[in-house]
PLY file of the C-alpha trace (Angstrom):
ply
format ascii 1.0
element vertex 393
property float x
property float y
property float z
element edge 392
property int vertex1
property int vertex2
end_header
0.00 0.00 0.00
2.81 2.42 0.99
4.58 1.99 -2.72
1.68 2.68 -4.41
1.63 6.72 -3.30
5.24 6.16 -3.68
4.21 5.45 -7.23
1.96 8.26 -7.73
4.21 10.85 -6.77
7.02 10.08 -8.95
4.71 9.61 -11.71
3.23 13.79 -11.00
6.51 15.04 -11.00
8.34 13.00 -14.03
6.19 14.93 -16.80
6.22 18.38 -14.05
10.09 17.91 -15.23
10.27 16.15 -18.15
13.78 17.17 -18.38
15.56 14.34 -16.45
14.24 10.59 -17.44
16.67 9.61 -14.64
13.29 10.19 -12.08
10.54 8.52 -13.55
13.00 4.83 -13.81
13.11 4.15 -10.22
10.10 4.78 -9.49
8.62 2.65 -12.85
11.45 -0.40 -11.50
9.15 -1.00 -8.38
5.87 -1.79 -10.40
6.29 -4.89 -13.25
3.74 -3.09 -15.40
5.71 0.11 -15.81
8.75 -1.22 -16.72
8.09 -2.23 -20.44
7.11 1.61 -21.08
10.15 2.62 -19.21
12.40 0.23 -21.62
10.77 1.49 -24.64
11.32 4.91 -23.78
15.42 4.35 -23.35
15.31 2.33 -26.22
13.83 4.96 -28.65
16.36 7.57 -26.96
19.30 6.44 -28.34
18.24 5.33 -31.68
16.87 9.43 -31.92
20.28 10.35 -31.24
21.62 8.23 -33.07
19.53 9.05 -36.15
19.00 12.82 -35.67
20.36 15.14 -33.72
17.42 15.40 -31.04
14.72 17.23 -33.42
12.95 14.28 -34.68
12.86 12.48 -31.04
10.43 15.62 -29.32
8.58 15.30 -32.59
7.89 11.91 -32.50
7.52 11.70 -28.90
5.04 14.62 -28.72
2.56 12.87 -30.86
2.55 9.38 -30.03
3.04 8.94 -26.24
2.93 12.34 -25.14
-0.68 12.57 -26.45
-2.42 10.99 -23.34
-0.61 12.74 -20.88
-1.29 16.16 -22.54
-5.08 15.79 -22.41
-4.80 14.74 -18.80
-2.71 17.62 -17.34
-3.60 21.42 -19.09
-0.16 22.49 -17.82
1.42 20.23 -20.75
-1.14 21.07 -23.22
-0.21 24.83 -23.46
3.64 24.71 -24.42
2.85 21.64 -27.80
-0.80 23.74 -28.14
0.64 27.61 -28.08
2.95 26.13 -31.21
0.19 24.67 -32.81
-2.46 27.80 -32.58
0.51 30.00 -33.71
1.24 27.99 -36.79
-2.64 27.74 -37.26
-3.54 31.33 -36.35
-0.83 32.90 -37.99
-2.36 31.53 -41.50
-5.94 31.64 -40.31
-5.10 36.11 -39.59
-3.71 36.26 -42.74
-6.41 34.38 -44.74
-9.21 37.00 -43.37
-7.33 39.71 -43.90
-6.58 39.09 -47.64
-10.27 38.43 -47.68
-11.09 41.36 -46.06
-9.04 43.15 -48.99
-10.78 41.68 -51.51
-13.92 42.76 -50.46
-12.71 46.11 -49.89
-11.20 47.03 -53.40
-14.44 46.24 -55.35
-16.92 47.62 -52.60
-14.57 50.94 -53.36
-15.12 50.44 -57.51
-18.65 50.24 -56.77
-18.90 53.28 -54.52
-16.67 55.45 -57.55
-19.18 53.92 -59.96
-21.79 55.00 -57.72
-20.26 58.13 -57.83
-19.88 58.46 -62.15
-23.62 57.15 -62.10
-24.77 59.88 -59.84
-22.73 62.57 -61.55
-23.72 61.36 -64.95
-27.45 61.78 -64.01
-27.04 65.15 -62.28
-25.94 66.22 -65.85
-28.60 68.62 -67.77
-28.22 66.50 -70.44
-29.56 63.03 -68.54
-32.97 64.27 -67.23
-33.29 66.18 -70.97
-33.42 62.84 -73.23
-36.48 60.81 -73.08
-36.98 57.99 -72.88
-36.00 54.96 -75.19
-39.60 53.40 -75.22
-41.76 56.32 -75.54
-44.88 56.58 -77.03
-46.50 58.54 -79.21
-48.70 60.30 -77.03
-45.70 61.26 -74.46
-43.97 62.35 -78.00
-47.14 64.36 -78.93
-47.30 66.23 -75.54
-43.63 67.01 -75.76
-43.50 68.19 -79.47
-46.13 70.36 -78.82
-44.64 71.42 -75.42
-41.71 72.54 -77.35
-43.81 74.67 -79.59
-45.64 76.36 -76.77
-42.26 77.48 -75.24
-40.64 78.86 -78.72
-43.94 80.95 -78.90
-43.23 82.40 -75.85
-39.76 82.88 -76.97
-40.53 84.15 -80.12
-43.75 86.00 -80.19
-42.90 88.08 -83.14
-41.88 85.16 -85.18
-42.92 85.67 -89.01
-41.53 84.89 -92.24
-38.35 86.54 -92.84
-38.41 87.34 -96.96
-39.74 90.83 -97.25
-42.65 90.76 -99.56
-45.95 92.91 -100.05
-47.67 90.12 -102.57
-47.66 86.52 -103.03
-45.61 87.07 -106.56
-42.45 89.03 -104.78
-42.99 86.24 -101.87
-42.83 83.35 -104.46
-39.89 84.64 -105.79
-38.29 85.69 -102.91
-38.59 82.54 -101.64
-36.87 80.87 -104.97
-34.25 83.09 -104.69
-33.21 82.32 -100.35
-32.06 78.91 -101.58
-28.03 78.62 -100.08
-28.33 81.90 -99.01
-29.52 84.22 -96.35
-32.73 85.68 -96.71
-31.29 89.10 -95.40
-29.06 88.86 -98.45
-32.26 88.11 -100.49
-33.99 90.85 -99.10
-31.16 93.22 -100.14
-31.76 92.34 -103.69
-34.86 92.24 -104.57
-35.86 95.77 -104.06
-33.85 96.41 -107.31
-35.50 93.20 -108.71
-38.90 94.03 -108.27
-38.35 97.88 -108.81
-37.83 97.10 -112.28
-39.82 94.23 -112.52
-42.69 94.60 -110.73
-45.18 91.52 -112.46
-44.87 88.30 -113.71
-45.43 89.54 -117.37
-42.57 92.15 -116.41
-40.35 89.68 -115.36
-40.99 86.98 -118.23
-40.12 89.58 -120.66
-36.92 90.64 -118.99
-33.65 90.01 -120.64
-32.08 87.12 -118.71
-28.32 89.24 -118.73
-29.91 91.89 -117.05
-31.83 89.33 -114.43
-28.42 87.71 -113.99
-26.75 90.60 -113.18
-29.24 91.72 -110.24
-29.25 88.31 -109.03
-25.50 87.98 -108.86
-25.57 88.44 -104.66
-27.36 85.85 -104.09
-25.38 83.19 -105.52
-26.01 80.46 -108.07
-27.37 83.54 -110.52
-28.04 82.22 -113.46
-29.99 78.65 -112.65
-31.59 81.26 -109.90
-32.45 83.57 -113.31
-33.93 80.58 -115.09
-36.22 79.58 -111.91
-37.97 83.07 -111.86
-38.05 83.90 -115.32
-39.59 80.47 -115.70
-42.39 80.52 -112.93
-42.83 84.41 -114.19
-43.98 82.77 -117.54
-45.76 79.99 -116.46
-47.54 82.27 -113.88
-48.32 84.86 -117.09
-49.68 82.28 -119.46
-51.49 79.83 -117.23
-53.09 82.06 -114.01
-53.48 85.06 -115.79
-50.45 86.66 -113.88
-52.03 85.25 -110.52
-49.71 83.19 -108.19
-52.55 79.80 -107.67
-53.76 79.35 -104.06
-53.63 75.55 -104.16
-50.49 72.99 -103.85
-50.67 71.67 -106.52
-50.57 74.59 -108.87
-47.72 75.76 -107.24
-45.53 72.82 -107.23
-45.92 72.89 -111.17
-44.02 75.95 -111.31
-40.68 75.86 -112.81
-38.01 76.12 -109.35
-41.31 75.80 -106.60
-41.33 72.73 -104.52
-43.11 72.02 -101.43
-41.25 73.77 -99.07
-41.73 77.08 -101.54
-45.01 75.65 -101.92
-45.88 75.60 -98.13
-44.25 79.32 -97.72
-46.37 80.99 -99.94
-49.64 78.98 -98.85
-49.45 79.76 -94.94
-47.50 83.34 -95.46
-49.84 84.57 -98.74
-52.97 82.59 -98.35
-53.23 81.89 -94.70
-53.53 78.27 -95.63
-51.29 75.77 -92.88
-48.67 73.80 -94.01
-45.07 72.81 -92.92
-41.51 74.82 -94.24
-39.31 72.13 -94.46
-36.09 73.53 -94.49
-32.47 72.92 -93.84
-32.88 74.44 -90.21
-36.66 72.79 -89.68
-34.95 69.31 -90.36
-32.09 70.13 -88.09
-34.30 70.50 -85.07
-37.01 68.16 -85.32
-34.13 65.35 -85.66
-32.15 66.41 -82.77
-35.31 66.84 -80.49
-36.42 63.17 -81.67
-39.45 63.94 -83.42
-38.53 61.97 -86.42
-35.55 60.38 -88.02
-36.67 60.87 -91.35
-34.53 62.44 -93.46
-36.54 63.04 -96.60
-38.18 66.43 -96.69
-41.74 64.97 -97.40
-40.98 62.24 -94.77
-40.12 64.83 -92.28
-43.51 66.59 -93.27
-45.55 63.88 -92.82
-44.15 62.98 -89.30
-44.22 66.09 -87.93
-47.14 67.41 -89.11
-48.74 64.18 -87.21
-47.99 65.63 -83.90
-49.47 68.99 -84.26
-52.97 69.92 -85.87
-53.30 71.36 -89.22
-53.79 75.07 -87.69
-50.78 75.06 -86.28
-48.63 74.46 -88.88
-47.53 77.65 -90.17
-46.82 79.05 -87.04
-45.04 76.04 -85.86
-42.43 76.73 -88.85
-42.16 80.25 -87.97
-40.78 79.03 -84.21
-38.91 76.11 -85.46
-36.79 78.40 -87.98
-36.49 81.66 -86.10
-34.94 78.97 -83.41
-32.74 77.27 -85.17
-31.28 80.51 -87.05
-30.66 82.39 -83.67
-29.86 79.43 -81.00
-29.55 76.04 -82.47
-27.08 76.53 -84.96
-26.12 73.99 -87.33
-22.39 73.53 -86.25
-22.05 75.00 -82.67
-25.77 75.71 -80.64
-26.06 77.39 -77.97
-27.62 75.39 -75.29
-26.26 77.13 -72.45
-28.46 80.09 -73.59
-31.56 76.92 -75.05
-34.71 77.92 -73.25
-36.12 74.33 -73.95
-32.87 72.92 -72.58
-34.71 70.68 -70.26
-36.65 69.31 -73.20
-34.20 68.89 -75.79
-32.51 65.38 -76.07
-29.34 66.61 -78.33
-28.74 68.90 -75.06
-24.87 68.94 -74.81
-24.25 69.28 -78.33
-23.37 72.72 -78.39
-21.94 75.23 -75.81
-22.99 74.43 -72.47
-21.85 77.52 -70.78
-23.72 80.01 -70.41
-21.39 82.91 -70.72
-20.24 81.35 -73.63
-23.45 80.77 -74.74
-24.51 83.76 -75.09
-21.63 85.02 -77.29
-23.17 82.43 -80.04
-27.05 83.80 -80.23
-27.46 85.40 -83.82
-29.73 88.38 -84.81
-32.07 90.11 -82.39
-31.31 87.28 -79.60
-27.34 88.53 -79.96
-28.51 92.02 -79.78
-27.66 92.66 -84.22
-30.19 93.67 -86.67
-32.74 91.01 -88.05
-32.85 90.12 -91.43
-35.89 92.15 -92.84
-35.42 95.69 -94.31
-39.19 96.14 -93.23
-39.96 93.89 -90.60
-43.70 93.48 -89.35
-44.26 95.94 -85.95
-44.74 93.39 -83.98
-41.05 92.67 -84.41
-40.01 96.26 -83.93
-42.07 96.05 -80.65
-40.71 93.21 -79.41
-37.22 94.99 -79.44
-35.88 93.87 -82.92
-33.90 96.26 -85.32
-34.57 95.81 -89.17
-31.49 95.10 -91.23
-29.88 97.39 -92.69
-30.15 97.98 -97.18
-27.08 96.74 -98.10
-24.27 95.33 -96.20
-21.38 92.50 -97.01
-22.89 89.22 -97.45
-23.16 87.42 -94.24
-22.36 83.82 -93.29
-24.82 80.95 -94.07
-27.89 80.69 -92.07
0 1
1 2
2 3
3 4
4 5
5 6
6 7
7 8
8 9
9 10
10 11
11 12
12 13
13 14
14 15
15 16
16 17
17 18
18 19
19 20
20 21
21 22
22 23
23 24
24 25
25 26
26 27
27 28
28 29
29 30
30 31
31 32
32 33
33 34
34 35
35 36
36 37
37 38
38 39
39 40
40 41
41 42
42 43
43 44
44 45
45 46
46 47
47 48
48 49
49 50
50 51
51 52
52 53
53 54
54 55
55 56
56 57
57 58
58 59
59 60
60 61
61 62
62 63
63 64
64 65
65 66
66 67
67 68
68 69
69 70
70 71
71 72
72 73
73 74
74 75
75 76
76 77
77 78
78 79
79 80
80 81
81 82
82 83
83 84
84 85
85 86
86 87
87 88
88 89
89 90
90 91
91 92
92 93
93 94
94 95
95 96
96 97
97 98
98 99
99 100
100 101
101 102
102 103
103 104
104 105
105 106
106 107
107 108
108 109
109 110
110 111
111 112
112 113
113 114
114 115
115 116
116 117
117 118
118 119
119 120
120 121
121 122
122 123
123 124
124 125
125 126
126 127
127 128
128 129
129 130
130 131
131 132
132 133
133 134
134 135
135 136
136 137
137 138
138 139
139 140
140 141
141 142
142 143
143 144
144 145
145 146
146 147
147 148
148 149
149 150
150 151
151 152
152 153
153 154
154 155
155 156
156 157
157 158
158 159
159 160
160 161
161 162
162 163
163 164
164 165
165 166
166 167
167 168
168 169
169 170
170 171
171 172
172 173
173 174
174 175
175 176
176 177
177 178
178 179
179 180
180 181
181 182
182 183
183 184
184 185
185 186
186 187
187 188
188 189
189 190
190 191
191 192
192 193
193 194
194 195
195 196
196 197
197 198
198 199
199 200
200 201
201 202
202 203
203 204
204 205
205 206
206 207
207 208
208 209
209 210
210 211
211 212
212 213
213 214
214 215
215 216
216 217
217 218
218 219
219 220
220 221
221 222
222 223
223 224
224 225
225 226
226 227
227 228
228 229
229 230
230 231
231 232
232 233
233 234
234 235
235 236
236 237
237 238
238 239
239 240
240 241
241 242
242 243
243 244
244 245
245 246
246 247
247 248
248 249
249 250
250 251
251 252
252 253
253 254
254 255
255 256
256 257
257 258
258 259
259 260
260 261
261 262
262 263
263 264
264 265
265 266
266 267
267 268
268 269
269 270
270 271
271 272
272 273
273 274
274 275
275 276
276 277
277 278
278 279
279 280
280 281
281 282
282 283
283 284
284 285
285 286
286 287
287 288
288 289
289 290
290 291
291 292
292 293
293 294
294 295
295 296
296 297
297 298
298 299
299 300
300 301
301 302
302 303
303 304
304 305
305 306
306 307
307 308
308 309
309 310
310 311
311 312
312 313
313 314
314 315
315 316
316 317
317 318
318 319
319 320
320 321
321 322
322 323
323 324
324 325
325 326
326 327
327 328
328 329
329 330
330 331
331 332
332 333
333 334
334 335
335 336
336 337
337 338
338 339
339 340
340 341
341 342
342 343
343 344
344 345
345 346
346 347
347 348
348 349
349 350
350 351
351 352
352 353
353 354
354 355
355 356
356 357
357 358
358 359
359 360
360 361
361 362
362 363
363 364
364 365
365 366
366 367
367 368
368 369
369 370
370 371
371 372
372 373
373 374
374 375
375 376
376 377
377 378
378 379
379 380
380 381
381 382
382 383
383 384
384 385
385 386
386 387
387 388
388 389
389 390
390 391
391 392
């Protein structure tokens, strides 16, 4: 009974040291069972030494034998386990924080693309365009939307070809093509001075026509036009320019858009000026993407009713002549900016703007010599009778 304590106590204190095997082989010499595990253990010494230089003989002792002991006493557990959850933790910190990383860098790409998204749609230009599916009704309010805003814009808006009959309008109106109408307007005082009928002017020697009409450019097929529709207009209508469309469009140098001028500006009968600065505009505000003048006049003139037409010309023209130029508009200074889907086309600052707007918008002279009062009332200065010949448009 009194080596069995004896026993015990060794057996506490041999893995408290673990340093000197000398202690735990008395004390496992008294009891036959112990001393097969105390042989092994000597045995196994040696051949580590032997073998390797006493690294491989705490490896291979810490796993095999030293396993049961280490579960029963927490003291041994800590020094084999503190190695082990190093080695693991070290690896198991990194592997979260490179993970952590890579969740970072694309949560910042998204908040940058957050950032492009939100800038892109705090652009004028975003909340301008409409959108990609819309229909015809939402087209139809915002055509005519447009329209009500230009009239406010321009409520003196009128045909720009000085005339005081529909014979000096039908050939003023021959004679604006690839120019300016204020350059048109500057001419045909002489032309109509000495020519003041279609008889007149069928008569006329084509030199002397020519030589008026040089300003204007493209003279002589110009001379040919008017001397043409001056005959036809003499020896078919009795010297009277016809009141219907087609009549007019049978006239040698008259086409629809001529047509269309005389109708709604002479006759007070609606239709649609299809012109270079008309199709312009109605393209780059999405009302069509025809490109065919009749084409354009069919699709626009299905948006607006028929007594409307006329007027609707008058706005479209006087607004792209004075804002929405051909080659460099002038949104910044674009009161339907908010409705216009080309917004960002053109100058976007207003200063600059501003330096673009042509005629009576830019503070200059309009292009009539003798514009209608409502015009002059409205601010606007008539053009002067002769000046150099001004750029296109």
């Amino acid at each position: 009974m009194k080596k069995a304590p004896e026993k015990a106590a060794p057996a506490k204190k041999a893995p408290a040291k673990k340093t000197a095997p000398t202690e735990a082989d008395p004390a496992k010499a008294d009891s036959p069972k112990e001393t097969p595990a105390a042989k092994k253990a000597p045995a196994k010494t040696p051949a580590a030494k032997k073998t390797t230089p006493a690294k491989k003989a705490p490896a291979k002792k810490t796993p095999a034998k030293k396993a049961v002991p280490t579960e029963a006493d927490p003291a041994k557990k800590t020094p084999a386990a503190k190695k082990t959850a190093s080695a693991k933790t070290a690896p198991a910190k990194t592997a979260p924080a490179k993970t952590t990383h890579a969740k970072k860098a694309p949560a910042k790409k998204a908040a940058v693309s957050k950032k492009d998204a939100t800038q892109a749609a705090a652009s004028p230009r975003t909340p301008a365009a409409p959108p990609r599916d819309e229909s015809h009704t939402a087209l139809v309010r915002r055509a005519r939307r447009i329209d009500r805003e230009l009239a406010e814009v321009y409520p003196y808006a009128h045909p720009e070809l000085d005339f005081e009959n529909p014979f000096q309008l039908v050939v003023a109106t021959v004679l604006s093509a690839q120019t300016t109408d204020l350059r048109v307007n500057q001419t045909t005082p002489a032309l109509f001075a000495a020519y003041p009928t279609p008889e007149d002017l069928a008569a006329a020697v084509p030199e002397e026509v020519e030589e008026i009409l040089r300003p204007t450019g493209f003279f002589r097929a110009k001379t040919r036009s008017v001397m043409g529709l001056s005959k036809a207009l003499a020896e078919e209508f009795g010297g009277e320019v016809p009141g219907r469309l087609e009549d007019l469009v049978k006239l040698p140098g008259v086409g629809r858009k001529t047509a269309f001028v005389v109708l709604g500006n002479a006759f007070g009968r609606p239709g649609i000026t299809v012109d270079t600065h008309f199709q312009r505009l109605v393209r780059r505000w999405k009302w069509t993407a025809e490109t065919e003048p009749d084409k354009i006049e069919a699709a626009v003139g299905a948006l607006f009713p028929a007594r409307d037409w006329t007027m609707l010309s008058h706005h479209v023209i006087f607004h792209g002549r004075r804002i929405c130029h051909a080659r460099k508009p002038a949104c910044g200074a674009c009161p339907i900016a908010p409705l216009c889907p080309a917004y960002g086309e053109g100058e976007t600052d207003p200063e600059k703007a501003k330096k673009l707007l042509k005629y009576e918008k830019g503070g200059f002279p309009g292009q009539r010599l003798n514009p209608p009062q409502s015009y002059l009332d409205a601010g606007g200065r008539p053009a002067p009778p002769a000046s150099p010949a001004p750029a296109a448009g």
